[in-house]
C-alpha positions as CSV (number, residue, x, y, z in Angstrom):
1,X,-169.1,23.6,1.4
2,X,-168.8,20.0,2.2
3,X,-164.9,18.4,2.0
4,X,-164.4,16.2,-0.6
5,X,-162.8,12.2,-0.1
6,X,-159.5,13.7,-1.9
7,X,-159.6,16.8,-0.2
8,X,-160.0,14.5,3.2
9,X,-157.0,12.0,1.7
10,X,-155.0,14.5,1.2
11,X,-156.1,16.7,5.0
12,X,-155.7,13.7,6.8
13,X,-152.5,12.3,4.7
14,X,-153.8,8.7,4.2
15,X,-152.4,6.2,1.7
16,X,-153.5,3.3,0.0
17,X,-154.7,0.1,1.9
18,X,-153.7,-3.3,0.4
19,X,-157.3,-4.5,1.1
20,X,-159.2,-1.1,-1.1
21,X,-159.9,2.5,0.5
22,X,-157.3,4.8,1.9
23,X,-156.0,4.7,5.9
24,X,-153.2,6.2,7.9
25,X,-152.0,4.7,11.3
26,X,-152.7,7.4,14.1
27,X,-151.6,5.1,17.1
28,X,-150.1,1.7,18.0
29,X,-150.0,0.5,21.5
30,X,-146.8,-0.7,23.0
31,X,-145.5,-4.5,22.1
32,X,-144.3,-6.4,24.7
33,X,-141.7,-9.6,24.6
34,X,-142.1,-9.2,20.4
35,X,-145.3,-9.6,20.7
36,X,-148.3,-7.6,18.4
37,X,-149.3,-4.8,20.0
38,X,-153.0,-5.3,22.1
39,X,-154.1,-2.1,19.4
40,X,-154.1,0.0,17.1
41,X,-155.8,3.1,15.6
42,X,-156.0,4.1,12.3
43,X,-158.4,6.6,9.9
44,X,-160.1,4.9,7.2
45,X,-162.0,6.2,3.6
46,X,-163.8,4.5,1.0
47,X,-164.0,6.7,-1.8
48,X,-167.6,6.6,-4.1
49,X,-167.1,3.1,-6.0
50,X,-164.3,1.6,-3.9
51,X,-164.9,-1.5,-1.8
52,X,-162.8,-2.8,1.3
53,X,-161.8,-6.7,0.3
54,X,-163.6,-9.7,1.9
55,X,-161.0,-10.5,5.0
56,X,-161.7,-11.6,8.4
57,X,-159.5,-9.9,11.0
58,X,-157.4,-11.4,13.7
59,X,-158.1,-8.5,16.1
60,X,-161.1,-6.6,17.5
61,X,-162.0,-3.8,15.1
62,X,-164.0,-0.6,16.3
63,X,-165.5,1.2,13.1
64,X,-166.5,5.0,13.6
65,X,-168.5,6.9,11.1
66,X,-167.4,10.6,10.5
67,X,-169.2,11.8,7.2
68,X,-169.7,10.8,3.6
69,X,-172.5,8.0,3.0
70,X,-173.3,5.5,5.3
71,X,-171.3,2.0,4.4
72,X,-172.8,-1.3,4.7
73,X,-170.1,-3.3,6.6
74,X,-170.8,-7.2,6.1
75,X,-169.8,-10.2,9.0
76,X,-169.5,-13.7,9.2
77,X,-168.5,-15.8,12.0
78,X,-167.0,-18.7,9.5
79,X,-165.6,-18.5,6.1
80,X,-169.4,-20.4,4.6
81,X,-171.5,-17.5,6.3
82,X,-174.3,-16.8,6.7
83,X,-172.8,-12.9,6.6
84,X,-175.0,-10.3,8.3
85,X,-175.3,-6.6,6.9
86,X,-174.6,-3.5,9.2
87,X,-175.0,0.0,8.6
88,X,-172.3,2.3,9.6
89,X,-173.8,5.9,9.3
90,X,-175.4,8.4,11.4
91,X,-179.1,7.9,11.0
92,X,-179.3,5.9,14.2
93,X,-183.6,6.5,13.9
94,X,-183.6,4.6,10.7
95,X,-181.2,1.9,11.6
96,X,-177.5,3.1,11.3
97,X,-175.2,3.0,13.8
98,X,-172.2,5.7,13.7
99,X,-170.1,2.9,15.4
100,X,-169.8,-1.2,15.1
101,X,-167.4,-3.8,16.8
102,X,-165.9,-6.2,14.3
103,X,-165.5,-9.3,16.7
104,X,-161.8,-11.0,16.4
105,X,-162.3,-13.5,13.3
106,X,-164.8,-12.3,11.5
């Protein structure tokens, strides 16, 4: 029987993201001279209904898919758009990908 999002929250110990869904860190990379680290890793869930915050990110962001429905994962390049849809999900023969690059500030 297929694990369900609070059966994988609680499995995979995630908490609450300020921007919506659930994430736990799993690796930072060493920060040099006080500066932010060069990356990070961390798990990710949206639950059925819940929707990750319009932000734009000031680092490179690699999205995997590991189950659950596919999520659509919108960019933009400036804050007036145009944003472009992606498909994170594992039919890659009908147009999903089960991973996408977030470029830094988008």
């Amino acid at each position: 029987m297929p694990e369900t999002a609070d059966q994988i929250i609680s499995r995979l110990n995630l908490a609450p993201h300020p921007e919506g869904g659930h994430y736990r860190q799993t690796w930072i990379a060493d920060a040099e001279n006080g500066n932010r680290p060069c990356g990070t890793s961390i798990y990710f869930l949206l639950k059925k209904g819940e929707v990750s915050r319009w932000h734009r990110v000031d680092a490179v962001e690699i999205w995997h898919y590991y189950a659950g429905a596919p999520l659509i994962l919108s960019m933009a390049e400036t804050e007036k758009g145009p944003a472009r849809d992606y498909r994170l999900g594992p039919d890659v023969l009908n147009g999903e990908s089960p991973q996408l690059i977030v470029p830094a500030h988008h």
